[in-house]
N, C-alpha and C positions, 0 to 999 in steps of 0.2 A: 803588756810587754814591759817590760822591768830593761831600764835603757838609761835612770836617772842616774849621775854620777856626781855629787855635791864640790866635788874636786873642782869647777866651772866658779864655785858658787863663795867660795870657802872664804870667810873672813869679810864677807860683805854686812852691808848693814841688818840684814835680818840676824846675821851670826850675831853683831854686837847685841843687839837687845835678847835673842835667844839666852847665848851663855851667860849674858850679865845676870838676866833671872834667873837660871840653873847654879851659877855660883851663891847667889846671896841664900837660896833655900836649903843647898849641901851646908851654908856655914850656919843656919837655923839648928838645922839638925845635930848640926856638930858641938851645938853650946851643950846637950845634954850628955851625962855619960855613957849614954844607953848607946848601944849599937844600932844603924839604922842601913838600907840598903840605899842604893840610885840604879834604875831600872830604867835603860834607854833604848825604845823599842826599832830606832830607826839609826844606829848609831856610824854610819859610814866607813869613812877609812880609820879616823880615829886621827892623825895626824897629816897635814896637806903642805908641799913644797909649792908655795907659794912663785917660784922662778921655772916651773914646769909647765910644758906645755896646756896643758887644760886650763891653772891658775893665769895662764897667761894671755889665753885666748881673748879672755872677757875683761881680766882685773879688775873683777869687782870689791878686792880687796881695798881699794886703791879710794874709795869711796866710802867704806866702814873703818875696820880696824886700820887701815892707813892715814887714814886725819885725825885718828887718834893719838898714834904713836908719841909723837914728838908736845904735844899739847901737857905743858906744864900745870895747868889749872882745872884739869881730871877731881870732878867730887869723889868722892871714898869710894862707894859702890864700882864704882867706873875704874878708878885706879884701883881696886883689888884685882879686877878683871882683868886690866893691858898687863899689872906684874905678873900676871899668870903667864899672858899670850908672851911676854919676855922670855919665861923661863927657858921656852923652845929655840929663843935667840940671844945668847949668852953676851953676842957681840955687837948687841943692840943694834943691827942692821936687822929690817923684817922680812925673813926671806921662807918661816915655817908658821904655821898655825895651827894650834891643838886643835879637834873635832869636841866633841861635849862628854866622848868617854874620858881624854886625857885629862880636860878641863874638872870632871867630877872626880876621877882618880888622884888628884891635884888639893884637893879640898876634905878629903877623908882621911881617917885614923884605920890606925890597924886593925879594929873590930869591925869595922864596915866592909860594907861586901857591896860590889860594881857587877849588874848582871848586864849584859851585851846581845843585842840582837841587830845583823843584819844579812840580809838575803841576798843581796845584790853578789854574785859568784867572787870578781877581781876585789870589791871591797871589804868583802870577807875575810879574804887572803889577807892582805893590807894592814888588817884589823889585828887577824892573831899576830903577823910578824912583829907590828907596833908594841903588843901587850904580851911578847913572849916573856920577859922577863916578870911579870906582876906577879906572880904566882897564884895561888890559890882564892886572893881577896876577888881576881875577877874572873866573870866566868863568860865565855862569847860563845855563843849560837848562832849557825850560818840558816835560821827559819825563819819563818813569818815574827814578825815582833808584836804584832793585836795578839796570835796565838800565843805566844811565849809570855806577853804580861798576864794571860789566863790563866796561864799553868801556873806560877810563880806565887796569886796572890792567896791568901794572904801571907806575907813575907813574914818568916819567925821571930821577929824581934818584935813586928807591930809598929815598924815606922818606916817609912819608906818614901820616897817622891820617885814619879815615875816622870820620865821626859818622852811625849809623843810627840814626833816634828814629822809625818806624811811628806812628803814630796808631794803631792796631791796632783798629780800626773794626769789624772782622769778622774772625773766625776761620781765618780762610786768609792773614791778617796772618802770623801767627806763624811757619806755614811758610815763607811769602815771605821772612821776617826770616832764619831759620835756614838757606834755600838760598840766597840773596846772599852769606851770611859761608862757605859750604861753597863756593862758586863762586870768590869775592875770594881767597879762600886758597889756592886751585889755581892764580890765576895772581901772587898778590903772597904768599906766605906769610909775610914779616918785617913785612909794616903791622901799624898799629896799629888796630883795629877800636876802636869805645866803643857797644855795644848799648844803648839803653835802654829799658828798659820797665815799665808798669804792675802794681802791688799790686794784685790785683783778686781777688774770689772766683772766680778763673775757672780750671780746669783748667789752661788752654794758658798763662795767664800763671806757673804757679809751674814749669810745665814747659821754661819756654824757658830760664832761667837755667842749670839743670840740662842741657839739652841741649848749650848752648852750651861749657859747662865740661867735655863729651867731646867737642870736635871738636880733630886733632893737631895744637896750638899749643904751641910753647915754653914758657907759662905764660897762666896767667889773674888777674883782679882783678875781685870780685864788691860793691860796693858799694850797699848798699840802705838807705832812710830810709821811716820811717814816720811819719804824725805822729796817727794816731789808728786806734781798734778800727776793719775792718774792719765795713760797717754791715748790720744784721740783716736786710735785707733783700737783701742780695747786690749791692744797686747804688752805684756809687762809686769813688773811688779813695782808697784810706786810705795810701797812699805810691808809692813810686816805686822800680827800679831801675839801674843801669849794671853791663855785665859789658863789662870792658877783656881784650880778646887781645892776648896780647904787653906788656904792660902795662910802662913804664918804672919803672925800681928806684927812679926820687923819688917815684914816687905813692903808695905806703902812706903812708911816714909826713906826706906832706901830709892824706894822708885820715884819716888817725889823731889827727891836731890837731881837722881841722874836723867829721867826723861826730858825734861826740858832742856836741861843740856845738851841731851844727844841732838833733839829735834832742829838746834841752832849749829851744832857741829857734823853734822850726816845732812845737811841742807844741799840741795842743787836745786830748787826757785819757790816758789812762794806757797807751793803747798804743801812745803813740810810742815808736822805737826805732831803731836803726841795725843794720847786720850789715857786717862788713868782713872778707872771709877772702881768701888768693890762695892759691894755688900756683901757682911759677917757677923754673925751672932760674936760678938765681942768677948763674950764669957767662953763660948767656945774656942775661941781661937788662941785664946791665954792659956789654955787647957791642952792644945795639941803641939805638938811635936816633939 
């Protein structure tokens, strides 16, 4: 049953470390002159009124991008990312938050091309209304997003980063997650993958990261943020991951500035934390994107 609606969810701390890693690999790509795509196979509303009912039921905003706002002493990576999340509020009050299409659309040149997948019926809707004006750089698809990164790859240019965020609603999530990126690989194996996924007591979530870090990629980048214990009774999300395939050689040390940061500023008690490890053939990674 398809019942997820990220609009609950939007601008909390999985969002900050999600988009912050989705912006720093669009601006990888963008160093070169070469035209490159962003393929986001789960891509929501696309932009979320943070004073709406849903955003407001939970405010989980109020806990990510909210203790950010106002925080003068934002490292780089971090401060590209909130100027971004500004642009949606001119009058520096935080009342709207780009989803990861605006945020990638935000970050690319006129030869880049924004492909969109989501299924979800109302956020569909949502999606093209947000993106009526972009014209032909982006293209939204109301289907499956595993199926749509299939059909897509390999992208014409030969450079690409694809963003898979699952809702992971149900436990055949995970496998779904892990056969998409074993499929996308067989036919684009130099893309740039950005998995993320939830902190959860759950088996299948502490397993997927590990899974994902033996399938034969050139290198991997495993970055996770926590911002409190795990809750006693097993329900919750007490932080968030991203496992980058292929991952470009400027993104450690962006992520190196800004996790620990986050980890001390997205804190509510003592089991916040960050995890940041890769391994990458070195020669290769100076070689892509």
């Amino acid at each position: 049953m398809l019942s997820y609606r990220h609009a609950f969810h939007a601008g909390n701390h999985a969002d900050v470390l999600k988009h912050l890693i989705l912006v720093q690999l669009a601006r990888h790509l963008g160093r070169k002159g070469k035209p490159f795509w962003v393929i986001d196979t789960h891509a929501g509303a696309g932009i979320y009124d943070l004073d709406a009912p849903y955003a407001r039921k939970l405010a989980e905003y109020k806990g990510g991008i909210g203790r950010l706002w106002t925080r003068p002493d934002l490292p780089a990576p971090v401060a590209d990312y909130v100027d971004l999340v500004r642009r949606l509020n001119p009058d520096g009050r935080l009342r709207k938050y780009p989803g990861s299409p605006l945020l990638a659309l935000w970050t690319m040149r006129k030869q880049d091309r924004l492909r969109l997948f989501e299924l979800h019926s109302s956020d569909a809707r949502l999606l093209r209304e947000n993106f009526r004006d972009a014209g032909k750089q982006v293209i939204i698809a109301d289907t499956d997003g595993f199926a749509g990164l299939r059909a897509l790859l390999p992208p014409p240019p030969r450079r690409a980063v694809a963003l898979i965020d699952s809702s992971y609603e149900e436990k055949q999530d995970y496998g779904r997650v892990l056969q998409a990126i074993k499929d996308a690989l067989a036919r684009f194996p130099d893309g740039i993958y950005a998995v993320w996924y939830p902190r959860l007591t759950r088996l299948e979530a502490s397993e997927l990261p590990r899974r994902l870090k033996r399938l034969p990629v050139k290198g991997w980048l495993h970055a996770a943020l926590s911002v409190r214990e795990p809750a006693g009774d097993g329900f919750g999300m007490c932080g968030s991951g991203v496992v980058v395939l292929n991952p470009p050689w400027t993104l450690r040390d962006a992520l190196a500035d800004a996790l620990p940061f986050l980890a001390e500023a997205l804190r509510e008690d003592a089991g916040a934390g960050f995890t940041l490890d890769q391994k990458t053939d070195e020669l290769a990674a100076l070689r892509a994107g």
